[in-house]
N, C-alpha and C positions, 0 to 999 in steps of 0.2 A: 560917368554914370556909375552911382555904387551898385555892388552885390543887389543891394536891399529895392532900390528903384529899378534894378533890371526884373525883378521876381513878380514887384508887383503890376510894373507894364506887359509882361507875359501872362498872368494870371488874367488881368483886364481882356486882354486879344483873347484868351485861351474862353471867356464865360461867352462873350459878344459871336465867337465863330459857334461857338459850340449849340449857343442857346438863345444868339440872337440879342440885339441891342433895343432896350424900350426907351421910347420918349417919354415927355413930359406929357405930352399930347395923344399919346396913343388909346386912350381910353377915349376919347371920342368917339361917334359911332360912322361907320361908311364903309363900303366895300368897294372898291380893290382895295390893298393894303400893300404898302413896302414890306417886300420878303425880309428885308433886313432888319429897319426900325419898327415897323408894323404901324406907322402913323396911317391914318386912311385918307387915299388919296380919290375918294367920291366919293357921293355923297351930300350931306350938309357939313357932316366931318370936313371931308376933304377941302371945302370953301372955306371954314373956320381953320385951318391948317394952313389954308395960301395965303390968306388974309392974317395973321402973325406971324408963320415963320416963312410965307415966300418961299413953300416944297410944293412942289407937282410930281410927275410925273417925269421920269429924265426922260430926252428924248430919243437915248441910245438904247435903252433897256426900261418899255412901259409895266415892267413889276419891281423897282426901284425908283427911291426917291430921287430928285436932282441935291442930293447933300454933297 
């Protein structure tokens, strides 16, 4: 791994901890939401969410998706 690809896989981790990772989907509308991607997991969001990408609710931690 160069210099240059280690800076920017640290930058990536460094925006996603800091401030949180958005999907594509997250604009949808529903509440609860994954503390981390903020896709909404209830809702009608959250059924349009299971039904394309197949996220719920993980079932070790219900404010996290099962990504």
């Amino acid at each position: 791994m160069t210099e240059h690809e280690h800076d920017e896989i640290t930058e990536m981790w460094r925006s996603v901890l800091e401030g949180g990772y958005k999907d594509a989907v997250s604009f949808f509308p529903g509440s609860p939401r994954c503390s981390m991607c903020a896709i909404p997991m209830g809702g009608i969001g959250g059924m349009i969410v299971k039904l394309i990408r197949g996220r719920s609710p993980s079932p070790k931690n219900p404010n996290m998706c099962n990504l």
